[in-house]
C-alpha positions, 0 to 999 in steps of 0.5 A: 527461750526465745533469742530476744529473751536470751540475748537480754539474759546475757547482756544482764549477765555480762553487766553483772560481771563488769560491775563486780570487775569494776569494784575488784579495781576500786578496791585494789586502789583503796586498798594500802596493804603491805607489798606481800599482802599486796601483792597476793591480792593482786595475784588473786584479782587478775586470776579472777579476771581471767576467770571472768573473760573466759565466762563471757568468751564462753557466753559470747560464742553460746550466743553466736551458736544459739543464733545459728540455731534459730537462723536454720529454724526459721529457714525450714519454718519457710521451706515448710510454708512455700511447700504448703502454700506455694506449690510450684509446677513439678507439685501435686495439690497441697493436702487440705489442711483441718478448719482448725489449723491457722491459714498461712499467707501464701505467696505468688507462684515462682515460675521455674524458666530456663531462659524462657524455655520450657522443659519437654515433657516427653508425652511418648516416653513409658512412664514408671512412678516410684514413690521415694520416702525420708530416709533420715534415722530421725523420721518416723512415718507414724509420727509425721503429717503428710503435707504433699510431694514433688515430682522429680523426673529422671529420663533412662535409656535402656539399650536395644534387646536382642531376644532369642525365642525358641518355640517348640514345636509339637506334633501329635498323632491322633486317629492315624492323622498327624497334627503339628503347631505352626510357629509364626512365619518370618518374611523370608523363606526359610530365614529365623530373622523377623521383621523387626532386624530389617526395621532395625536395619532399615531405620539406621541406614535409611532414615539416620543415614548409617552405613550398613557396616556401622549398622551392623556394628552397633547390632554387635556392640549392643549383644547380637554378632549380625553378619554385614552380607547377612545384612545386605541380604535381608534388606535386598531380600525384602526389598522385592516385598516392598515393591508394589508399596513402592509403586502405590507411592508413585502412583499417590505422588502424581494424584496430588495437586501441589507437588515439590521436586528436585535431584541430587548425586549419589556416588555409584560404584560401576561394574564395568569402568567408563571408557575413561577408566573410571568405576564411580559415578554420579549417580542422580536421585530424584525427588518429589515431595507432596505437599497435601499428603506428605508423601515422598517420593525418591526414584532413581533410573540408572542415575539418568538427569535427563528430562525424559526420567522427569517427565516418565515419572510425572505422567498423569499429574495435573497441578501445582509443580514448584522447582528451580530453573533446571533445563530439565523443567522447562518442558513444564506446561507445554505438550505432554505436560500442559496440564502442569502449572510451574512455581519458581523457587524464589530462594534460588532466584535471592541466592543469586543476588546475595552471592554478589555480597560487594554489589550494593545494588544486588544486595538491595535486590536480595532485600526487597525478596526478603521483604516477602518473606517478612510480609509472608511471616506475619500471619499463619493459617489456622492461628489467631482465626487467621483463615485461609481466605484471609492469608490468600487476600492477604498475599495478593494485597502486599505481593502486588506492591513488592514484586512492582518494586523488584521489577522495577529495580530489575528492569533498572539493571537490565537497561544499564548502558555498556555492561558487559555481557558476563556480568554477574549482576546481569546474569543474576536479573536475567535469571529472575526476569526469565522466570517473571510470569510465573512468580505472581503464580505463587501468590494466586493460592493461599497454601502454594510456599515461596520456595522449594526449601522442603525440598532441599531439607529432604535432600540432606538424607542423600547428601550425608550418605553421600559423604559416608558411602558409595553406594555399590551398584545401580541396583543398589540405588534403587534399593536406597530410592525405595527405603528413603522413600518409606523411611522419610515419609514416616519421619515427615508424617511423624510415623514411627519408622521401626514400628512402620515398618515391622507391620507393612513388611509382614502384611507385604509378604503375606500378601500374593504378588498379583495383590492389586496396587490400589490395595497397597495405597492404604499401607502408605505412612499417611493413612497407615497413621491413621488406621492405627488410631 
């Protein structure tokens, strides 16, 4: 029965109740009975009453249960329906419904947002497919019409596994000649611990930044009791494998044409106290960042700042050097070094004018190099058919009116009357104007970056080890140099560190130490990716 068809049979129902309650009053008021007959008809009237307002209380609440009925009815109707005819994008296609089956209108497809942001599907995940059926009593899978699925994704982590393997080893003797299996080689002499534990070891010290006694207690908590100085060994140890890779990497750095440097402090333990009694030191780790391979490049020489430890390091490159106004850089040019061309960092040239917050000239300043970002931002190289010759055109077009505005600005300040000579704002322009040549460089090149920000990014590596150790010796940093270097440049690259680095330490090892270093070259993360394809 229908609910329309229901709803009209109850309300016949309850005019037939009320026209019978009706006649029952008209009759008691007719009616000149004797008190007793009066009476027990009055008794029987208002039983029958109570009767018939408990049947239309009964009915009223089938109703009201029968309406709740229909409601969950209609509401899977419609489920069904949005399944069949509106499949979101978790939803395989829909099953072809017969020619004979009454084609249902479907509805605009409902985009399923988080704020605008669309989910990550985690291409590189194993993927594992489990087919989830009905579980109600009531479902019989003979009797059902299949009419599609959804997938609902459930992202698991297993821990790392620690496996033990025992190979054994057979011998055989055969025609008075002994014959023996050979059980694979690890990279260390008479060590049972593969390459894939200095890896592991490798990418949480160097890579996550995690001491190597946190190293070691995460091995511990996930099932495998390592040993901290069995640690250090393993990773010291190896370390003489990796060197020629190590020198391939410093050779591929300088063959670059567009390079980005810096240095930062790392904390060293001394073996012998400073006159002044002290046993810790900073400890200056340089970096340099190519821009066309992607390598980088960490060295280290007894934590020296100097600019010879520079200048050793930069031989045979000849390019585009971009980095801030450190004395070390200002041999950039001339002599040994006249074939290097130097970038300034205009970042570091802002920062000294948005550090001057109650200085309303500065902070016009720090605008107007803001604005070449803003203009600098709005196309991208290889997006919209923007081409490079277009992004170079592009550049010198609004940098020449930008930067005749900041130097004219700049100029301003520095012909001010009667300022004092400490004054922070003069400081600030000075140190801009100084390096005024070399700013129109940046734009002569549609690839050259407006600072050395990449840099700076890389160099956090450094800085949070350096809140959480002291590195122990001198020896020690240049073991860190050369795993950073690996480790970072994987990560930039978008090589996977562990992976990289289980293959390159066996191939390391099995190879002579008199191995030419142009060999090494192909082992580096850039073209290591791309032998792997």
């Amino acid at each position: 029965m229908k609910k329309n068809e229901l709803i009209e049979f109850l309300q016949r129902q309850i005019e037939f109740l009320q026209g019978r309650l009706d006649e029952a009053l008209a009759s008691v008021s007719s009616l000149t009975l004797s008190n007793e007959k009066l009476q027990s008809t009055n008794e029987k009237l208002v039983a029958t009453v109570d009767e018939l307002r408990k049947q239309m209380a009964s009915m009223e609440e089938a109703m009201k249960g029968k309406s709740a009925e229909l409601s969950k009815e209609k509401a899977a109707r419609q489920a069904v329906q949005r399944l069949q005819g509106s499949p979101s994008e978790r939803q395989k296609k829909p099953v072809t419904t017969p020619a004979t089956s009454e084609t249902r209108q479907q509805k605009p497809e409902k985009k399923r947002t988080n704020n605008g942001a669309k989910r990550k599907t985690h291409p590189e995940c194993e993927v594992e497919t489990i087919i989830v059926e009905p579980d109600s009593p009531d479902f019989n899978p003979e009797a059902a019409t299949f009419i599609g699925e959804c997938d609902v994704v459930r992202y698991v982590m297993e821990p790392m596994r620690f496996k033990k393997i025992i190979y054994k080893v057979r011998k055989y003797v055969q025609d008075e000649k002994i014959y023996k299996g050979s059980a694979p080689a690890t990279p260390l002499l008479n060590s049972q611990y593969t390459s894939s534990f200095i890896a592991g070891l490798a990418e949480l010290r160097y890579l996550h930044c995690m001491p190597l006694e946190n190293a070691v207690e995460y091995f511990r908590a996930h099932g495998f009791d390592l040993d901290k100085g069995t640690a250090q060994k393993l990773v010291s140890k190896v370390r003489v494998h990796l060197e020629n890779l190590y020198k391939a990497l410093g050779q591929a750095i300088v063959a670059d044409n567009y390079i980005c440097g810096d240095e930062t402090y790392q904390k060293v333990r001394l073996q012998v106290a400073t006159p002044s009694g002290r046993k810790i030191k900073k400890g200056y780790i340089w970096v340099f960042v190519g821009m066309t391979t992607g390598l980088v490049y960490f060295f280290y020489d007894d934590g020296s700042r100097s600019a010879e430890v520079f200048e050793q390091h930069i031989k045979g490159f000849n390019g585009a050097f971009q980095c801030d106004y450190y004395s070390g850089y200002r041999h950039i040019g001339i002599g040994g070094m006249s074939g290097i061309k130097r970038l300034p960092c205009l970042q570091h040239i802002k920062r000294k004018f948005l550090d001057l917050k109650d200085n309303p000239k500065a902070q016009e300043i720090a605008k107007l190099f803001g604005l070449l970002y803003h203009f600098e931002h709005q196309h991208r190289i290889g997006k919209d058919g923007w081409t490079a010759g277009k992004h170079l055109e592009w550049r010198q077009r609004y940098s020449k009116v930008m930067l005749e505005k900041i130097r004219m600005r700049l100029t301003a300040v520095k012909d001010r009357i009667g300022v004092p000579p400490d004054d922070p704002l003069l400081a600030a322009t000075e140190h801009a104007l100084k390096q005024w040549d070399e700013i129109p460089r940046i734009f002569a090149s549609p690839t050259y970056r407006l600072d050395n920000n990449e840099v700076e990014r890389i160099n956090r590596y450094i800085s949070l080890t350096r809140r959480r150790l002291t590195i122990g010796s001198h020896s020690g940093a240049e073991a860190a140099a050369l795993y950073h270097s690996l480790a970072i440049t994987c990560h930039r690259c978008g090589v996977n560190v562990f992976d990289y680095f289980c293959d390159i330490i066996d191939r390391c090892a099995a190879w002579p130490p008199n191995t030419p270093i142009e060999k090494y070259r192909d082992l580096l993360p850039d073209r290591w990716k791309l032998s792997q394809k």
